[in-house]
C-alpha positions in Angstrom: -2.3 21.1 30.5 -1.4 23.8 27.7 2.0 22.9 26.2 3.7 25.5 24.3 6.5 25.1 21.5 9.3 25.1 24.0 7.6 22.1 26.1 6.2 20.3 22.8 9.9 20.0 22.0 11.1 18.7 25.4 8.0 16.2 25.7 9.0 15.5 22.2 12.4 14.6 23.3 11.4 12.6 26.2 9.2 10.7 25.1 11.5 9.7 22.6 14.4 9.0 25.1 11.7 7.3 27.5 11.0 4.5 24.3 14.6 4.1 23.7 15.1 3.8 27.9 12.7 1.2 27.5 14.2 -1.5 25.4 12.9 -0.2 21.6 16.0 0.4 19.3 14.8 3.3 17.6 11.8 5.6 17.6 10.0 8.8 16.1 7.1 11.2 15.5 4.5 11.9 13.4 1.7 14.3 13.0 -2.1 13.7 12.2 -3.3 13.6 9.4 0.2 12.9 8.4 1.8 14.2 5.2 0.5 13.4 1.5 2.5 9.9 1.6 0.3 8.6 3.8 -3.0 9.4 1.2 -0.8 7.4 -1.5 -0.2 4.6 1.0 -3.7 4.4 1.8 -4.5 4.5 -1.9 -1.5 1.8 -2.5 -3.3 -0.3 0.1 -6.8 -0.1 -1.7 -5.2 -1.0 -4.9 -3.5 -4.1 -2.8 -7.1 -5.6 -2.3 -8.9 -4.5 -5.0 -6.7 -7.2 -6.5 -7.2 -9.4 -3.8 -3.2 -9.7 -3.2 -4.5 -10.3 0.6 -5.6 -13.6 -0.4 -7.4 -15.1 2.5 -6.5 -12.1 5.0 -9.9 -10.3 5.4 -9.2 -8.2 8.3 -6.8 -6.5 5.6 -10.1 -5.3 4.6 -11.1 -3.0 7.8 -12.4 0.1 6.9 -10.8 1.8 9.9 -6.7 1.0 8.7 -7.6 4.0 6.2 -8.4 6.3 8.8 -5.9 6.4 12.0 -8.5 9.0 14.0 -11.4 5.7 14.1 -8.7 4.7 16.6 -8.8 7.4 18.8 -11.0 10.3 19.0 -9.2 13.7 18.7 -5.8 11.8 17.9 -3.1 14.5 17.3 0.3 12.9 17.0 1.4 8.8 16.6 5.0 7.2 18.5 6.0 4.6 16.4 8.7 2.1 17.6 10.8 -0.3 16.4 12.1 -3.4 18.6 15.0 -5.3 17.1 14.6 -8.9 17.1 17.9 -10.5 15.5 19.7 -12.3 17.9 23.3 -13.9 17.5 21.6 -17.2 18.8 19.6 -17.6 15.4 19.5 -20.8 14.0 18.0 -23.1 11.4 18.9 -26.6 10.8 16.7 -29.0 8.8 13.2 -26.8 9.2 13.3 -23.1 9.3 11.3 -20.4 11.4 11.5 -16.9 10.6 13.5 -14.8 13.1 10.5 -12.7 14.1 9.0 -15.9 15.8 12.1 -17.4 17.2 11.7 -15.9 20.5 9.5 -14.3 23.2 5.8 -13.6 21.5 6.8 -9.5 20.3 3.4 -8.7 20.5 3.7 -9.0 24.4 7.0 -7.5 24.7 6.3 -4.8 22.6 3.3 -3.9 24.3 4.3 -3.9 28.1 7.2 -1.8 26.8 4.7 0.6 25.2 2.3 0.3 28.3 5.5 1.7 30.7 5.6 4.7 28.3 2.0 4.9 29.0 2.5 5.2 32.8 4.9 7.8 32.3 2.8 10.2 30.1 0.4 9.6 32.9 2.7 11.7 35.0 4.1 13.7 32.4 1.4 14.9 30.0 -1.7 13.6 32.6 -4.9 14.8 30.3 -3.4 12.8 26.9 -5.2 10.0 26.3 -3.2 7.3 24.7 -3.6 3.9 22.7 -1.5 1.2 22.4 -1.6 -0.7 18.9 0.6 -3.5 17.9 0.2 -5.3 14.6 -3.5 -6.9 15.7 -4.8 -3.3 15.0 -6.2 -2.1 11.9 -3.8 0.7 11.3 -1.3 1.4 8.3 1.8 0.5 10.4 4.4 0.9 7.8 3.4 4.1 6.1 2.9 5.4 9.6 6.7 4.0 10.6 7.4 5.7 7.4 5.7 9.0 8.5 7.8 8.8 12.1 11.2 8.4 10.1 11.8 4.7 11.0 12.6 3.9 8.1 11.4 3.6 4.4 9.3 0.6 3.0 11.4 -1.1 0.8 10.5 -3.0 -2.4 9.9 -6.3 -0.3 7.5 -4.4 1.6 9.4 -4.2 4.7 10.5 -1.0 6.9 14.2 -0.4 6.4 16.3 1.3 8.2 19.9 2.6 7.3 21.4 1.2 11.1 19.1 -1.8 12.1 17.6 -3.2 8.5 14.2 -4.8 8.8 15.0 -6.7 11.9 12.5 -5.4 14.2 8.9 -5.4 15.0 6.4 -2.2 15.2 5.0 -0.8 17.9 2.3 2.5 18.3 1.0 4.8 20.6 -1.1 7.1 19.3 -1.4 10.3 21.3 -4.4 13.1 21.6 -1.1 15.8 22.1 0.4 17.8 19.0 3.9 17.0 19.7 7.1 18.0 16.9 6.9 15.4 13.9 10.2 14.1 12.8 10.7 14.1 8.9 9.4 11.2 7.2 12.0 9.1 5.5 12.9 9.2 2.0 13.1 5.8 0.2 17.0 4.5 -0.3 16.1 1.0 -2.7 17.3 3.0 -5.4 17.2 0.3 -8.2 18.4 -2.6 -5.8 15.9 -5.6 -6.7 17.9 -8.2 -5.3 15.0 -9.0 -3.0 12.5 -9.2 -5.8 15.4 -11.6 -8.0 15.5 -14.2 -4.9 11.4 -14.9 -3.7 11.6 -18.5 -5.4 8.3 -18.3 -5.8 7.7 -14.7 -7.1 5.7 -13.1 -4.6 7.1 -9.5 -5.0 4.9 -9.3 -8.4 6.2 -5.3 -9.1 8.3 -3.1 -6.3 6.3 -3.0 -3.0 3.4 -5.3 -3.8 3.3 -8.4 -2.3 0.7 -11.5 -3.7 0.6 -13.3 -0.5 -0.8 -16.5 -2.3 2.9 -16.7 -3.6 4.3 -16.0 -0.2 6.1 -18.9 1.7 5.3 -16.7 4.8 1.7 -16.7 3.8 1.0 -20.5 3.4 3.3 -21.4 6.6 1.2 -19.2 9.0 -1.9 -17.7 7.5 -3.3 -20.0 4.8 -6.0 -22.6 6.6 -5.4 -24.8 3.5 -5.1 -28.7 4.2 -2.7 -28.8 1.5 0.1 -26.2 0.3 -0.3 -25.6 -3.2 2.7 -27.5 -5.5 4.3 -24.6 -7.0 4.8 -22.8 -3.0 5.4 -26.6 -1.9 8.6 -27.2 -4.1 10.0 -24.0 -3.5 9.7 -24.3 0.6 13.5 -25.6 0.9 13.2 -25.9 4.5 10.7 -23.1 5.6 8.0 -24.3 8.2 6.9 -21.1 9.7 7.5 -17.9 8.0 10.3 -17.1 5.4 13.0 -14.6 5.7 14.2 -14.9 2.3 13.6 -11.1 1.0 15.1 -9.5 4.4 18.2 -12.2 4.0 19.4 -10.7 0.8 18.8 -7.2 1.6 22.0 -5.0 1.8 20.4 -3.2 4.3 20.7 -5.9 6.7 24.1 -7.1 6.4 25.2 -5.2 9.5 22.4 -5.2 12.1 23.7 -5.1 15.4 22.5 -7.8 18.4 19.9 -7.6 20.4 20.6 -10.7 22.7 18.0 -10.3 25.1 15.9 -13.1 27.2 12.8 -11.9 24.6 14.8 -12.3 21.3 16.3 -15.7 22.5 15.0 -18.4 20.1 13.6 -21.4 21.7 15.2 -24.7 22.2 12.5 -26.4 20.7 12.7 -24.1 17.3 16.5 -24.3 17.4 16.5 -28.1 17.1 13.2 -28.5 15.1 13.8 -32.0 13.5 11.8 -35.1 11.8 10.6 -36.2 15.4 8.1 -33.3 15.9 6.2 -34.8 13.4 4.8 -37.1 16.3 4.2 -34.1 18.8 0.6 -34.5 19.7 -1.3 -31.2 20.2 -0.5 -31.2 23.9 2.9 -31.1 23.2 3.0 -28.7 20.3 0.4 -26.1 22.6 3.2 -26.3 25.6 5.8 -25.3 22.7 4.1 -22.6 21.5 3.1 -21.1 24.3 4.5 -17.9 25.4 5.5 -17.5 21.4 4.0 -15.3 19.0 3.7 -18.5 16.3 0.8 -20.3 18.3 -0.9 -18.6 15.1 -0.2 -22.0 13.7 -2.0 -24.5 14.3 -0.6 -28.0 15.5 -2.0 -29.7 12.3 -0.9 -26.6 10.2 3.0 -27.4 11.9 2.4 -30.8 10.6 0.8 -29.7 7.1 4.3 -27.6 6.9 6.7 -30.3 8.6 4.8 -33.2 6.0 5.1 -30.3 2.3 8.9 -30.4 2.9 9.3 -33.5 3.3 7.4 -34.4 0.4 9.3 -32.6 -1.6 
């Protein structure tokens, strides 16, 4: 199938308006190879290991996130999607989850939204071939968000965007169809740093660079450590899986609208997290987590967490 300008511009359109029919909250184009950002990304993200601010993290080290096309041969043109995730049911009592985690695993959700979209440019564009990546693929989601005109990475290292904040998830398909790119965004941090001021522990060392052994978000999921080291442990105040700290303070997200859906819906279990689940065996803790994108962690490593705020 040959498609000319005028049809690039309605497939364009569609598919955009087939992501948005489909439950993402916003949604946009880019072209491969992608502007000159996404070179000084790449470069950004090479810098980023070289000091080994990935910590532990060594699929950060994939030779193929620098190059989107050892995803998919002939790739032309990338969808990038953003789900929201904030939900008016949020809530943190003694322990507290980040609000990525609080409800259906987005992983799954994003991609049987992304696999409909699929279907359709099976009818609609039938010799594009298409690939589906979620944040388990070794692509440079951000600067590729970025690219799309999502949003802009902020100095917290999260994608912002001027109606939704950084309350939502990414999402990918890229696409072996030159479609019309939308504009990349242009960064609007100006000189807020009120995210790097509040990280308790520090972690935002300079503007977008993040040393994940600082990170509260790091040690609660990531970090196979038996113990959490004492300067992350004294400044957890609360924070068992996650930390939402940098995206609490932001301006940007002081007036993110709802998305009170079935998958954004936090969990009893997470709602009323207390002292008690410190006696969940693993049984109990596996049936809790299922269906949840935090079975990342580990009974023991819920325990580790529950025991370093306690301790404190």
């Amino acid at each position: 199938m040959i498609i000319t300008i005028k049809n690039k511009k309605e497939i364009s359109k569609k598919l955009k308006e087939r992501a948005i029919f489909e439950g993402f909250t916003i949604t946009g184009i880019a072209a491969i190879p992608g502007s000159s950002r996404i070179k000084l990304r790449t470069n950004a993200l090479e810098r980023w290991l070289a000091n080994k601010h990935h910590a532990e993290m060594k699929w950060m080290e994939a030779d193929r996130r620098k190059n989107i096309k050892y995803l998919l041969e002939d790739a032309k043109s990338v969808l990038s999607v953003g789900f929201n995730y904030i939900s008016s049911y949020n809530k943190n009592n003694l322990f507290k989850v980040g609000k990525f985690g609080q409800g259906e695993d987005y992983h799954k959700v994003i991609y049987k939204k992304l696999k409909n979209i699929g279907k359709w440019i099976n009818q609609e564009i039938p010799d594009c071939k298409w690939k589906i990546c979620v944040d388990t693929s070794p692509l440079l989601e951000k600067a590729w968000a970025e690219e799309s005109g999502l949003g802009w990475i902020g100095k917290n290292s999260n994608l912002i965007n001027k109606n939704y904040g950084s309350w939502f998830t990414l999402g990918f398909m890229i696409l072996t169809k030159d479609l019309i790119p939308d504009k990349p965004h242009q960064p609007l941090c100006g000189k807020c740093e009120i995210c790097i001021k509040n990280c308790p522990t520090e972690a935002i060392v300079e503007p977008f660079v993040i040393q994940s052994d600082l990170c509260i978000a790091y040690h609660t999921i990531e970090s196979r450590e038996k113990t959490i080291p004492k300067k992350i442990e004294k400044n957890l105040n609360g924070w068992v899986a996650g930390c939402d700290i940098c995206q609490d303070v932001c301006p940007w997200n002081k007036a993110t609208p709802y998305n009170d859906t079935f998958e954004t819906t936090p969990k009893e279990w997470i709602k009323n997290l207390n002292v008690e689940s410190l006696s969940w065996d693993d049984k109990t803790w596996e049936e809790n987590l299922q269906g949840t994108t935090l079975k990342r962690i580990k009974p023991w490593m819920w325990r580790r967490n529950i025991k370093a705020n306690l301790d404190n």
